[in-house]
Steps between C-alpha positions, in 0.01 A plus 500: 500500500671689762287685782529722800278476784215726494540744799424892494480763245806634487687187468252330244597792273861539590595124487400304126714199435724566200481841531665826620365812666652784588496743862670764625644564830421786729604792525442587093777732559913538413733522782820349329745695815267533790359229700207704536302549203260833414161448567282751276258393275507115680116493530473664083744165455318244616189598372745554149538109537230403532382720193756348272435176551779310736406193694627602809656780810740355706609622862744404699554479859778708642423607897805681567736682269847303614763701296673225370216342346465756263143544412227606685245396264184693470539650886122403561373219721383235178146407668439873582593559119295212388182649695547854262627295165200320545252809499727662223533255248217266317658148365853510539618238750678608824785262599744505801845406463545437708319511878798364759316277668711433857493875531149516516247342726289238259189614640553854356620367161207305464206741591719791312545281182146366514374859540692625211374196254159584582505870466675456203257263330742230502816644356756391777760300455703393850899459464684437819818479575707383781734837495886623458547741677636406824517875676106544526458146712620646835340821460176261528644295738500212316799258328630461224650155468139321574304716263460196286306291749285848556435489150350173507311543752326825408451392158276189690317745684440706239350234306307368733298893553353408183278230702189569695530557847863362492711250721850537460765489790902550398740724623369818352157438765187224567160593370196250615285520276281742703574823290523624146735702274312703256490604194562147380655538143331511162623164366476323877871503493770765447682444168891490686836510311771378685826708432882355410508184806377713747773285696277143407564232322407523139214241516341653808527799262323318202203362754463805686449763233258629283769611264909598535684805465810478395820731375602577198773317322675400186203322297637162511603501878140622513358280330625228728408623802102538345505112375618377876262698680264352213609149594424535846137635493456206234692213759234653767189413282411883490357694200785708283584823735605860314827587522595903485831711563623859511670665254680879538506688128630808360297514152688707296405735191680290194248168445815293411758609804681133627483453839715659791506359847316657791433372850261211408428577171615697185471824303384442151279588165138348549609255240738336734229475789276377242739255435601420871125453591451303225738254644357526868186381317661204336668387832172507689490876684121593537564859616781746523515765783679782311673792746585841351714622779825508243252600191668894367234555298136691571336241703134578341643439170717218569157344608336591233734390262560188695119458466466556132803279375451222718167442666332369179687218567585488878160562656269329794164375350221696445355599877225253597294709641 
């Protein structure tokens, strides 16, 4: 029988072998021509979310607004976000995706992530990512090229917070063993979903992860991609790991509209994304991230409709707490 590791809340209920849940990605708003979306009623949103029933929010973690990029994501810093989701919301889990970890000093990342699991109750869920966009590395003085190696390295770090009165020494700083990092989180260990290669190999991937995020794709090429990921936790000797991508919709008024391209994703009836889930499922998808930015219809009601057609069969397992 297949089995994920036990870690925290959040990913306990998120992650079920065999089975798909369903998120959404922050900000709950449309913005289909702006790179800047509208930020009324975000807090009424969340909380909307969490109401209906969806396994997961999902930030992202965009410092600068680079033009070219096109997306800004939800403007606010993700752990400051986390800290008020947190308060806001009751068992929804709160996911990143994802932190960029060689922007970011692993010390930070790991009291800020730890912080936000524990006032949360255990409902974070990590994803890192190594980063794309290649304008906001000098602003932070850093490079771009060697991000990789940074990645490692603060993922190791990271990692090893987790421990009592750490030793750790690697690029990203030397620790002793004569002082703490606290809160240590809920589980003893940050649930952490690696994103795309993060500019690894894909076995360091398999071992190193908690989980993957990947992209969206045609089912089959999808499919694929899940089973060798699959392979390589298995050649590792590890427990079965979730997998979970993003997905942008436009859901439609007519149930049985056929599919039209968007950027990473489709508009459609519900019975299409019933359909396309459905498939996810069969290929071995545990979660899907979807992002409204494209959506043209009310976003309340697209959630609630999304919630009423499709949740009785997508949904995390009942909270255990």
């Amino acid at each position: 029988m297949k089995s994920f590791p036990k870690l925290n809340r959040a990913y306990n209920t998120v992650f079920v072998p065999d089975r798909l849940s369903i998120g959404l990605v922050l900000p709950l708003a449309s913005y289909p021509n702006s790179t800047k979306p509208p930020l009324e009623r975000h807090i009424e949103r969340a909380r909307l979310a969490d109401k209906l029933g969806f396994a997961a929010l999902w930030l992202r973690d965009v410092p600068f607004n680079v033009p070219t990029f096109g997306d800004t994501g939800q403007i606010f810093d993700p752990f400051v976000y986390l800290g008020l989701l947190s308060a806001v919301t009751r068992t929804i889990a709160l996911g990143t995706g994802s932190i960029i970890l060689p922007l970011r000093h692993p010390a930070h990342v790991a009291k800020a992530a730890a912080s936000a699991d524990v006032l949360s109750n255990g409902r974070l869920l990590l994803g890192i990512a190594s980063g794309d966009r290649p304008e906001e590395y000098p602003a932070m003085n850093m490079t771009f090229p060697d991000r990789g190696a940074r990645f490692r390295d603060s993922l190791e770090y990271i990692r090893t917070m987790a421990e009592d009165f750490p030793n750790a020494q690697n690029a990203a700083g030397t620790l002793s063993g004569g002082m703490d990092l606290l809160p240590k989180p809920t589980a003893g260990h940050l649930p952490v979903l690696i994103t795309g290669g993060s500019q690894q190999s894909p076995d360091w991937v398999a071992r190193n992860s908690d989980g993957w995020i990947t992209y969206p794709r045609d089912t089959s090429s999808q499919g694929q991609v899940v089973a060798e990921y699959r392979n390589n936790v298995q050649a590792a000797g590890l427990l079965d790991k979730p997998v979970s991508q993003s997905l942008y919709i436009d859901l439609v008024d007519d149930d049985d509209a056929e599919p039209r391209p968007i950027h990473l994703g489709f508009s459609s009836g519900i019975s299409f994304l019933r359909h396309y889930l459905t498939q996810l499922q069969a290929i071995g998808i545990n979660h899907v991230a979807i992002n409204l930015r494209f959506n043209q219809a009310d976003i309340e009601h697209t959630m609630h409709r999304l919630a009423k057609d499709l949740l009785a069969d997508f949904s995390p397992l009942k909270d255990p707490l």
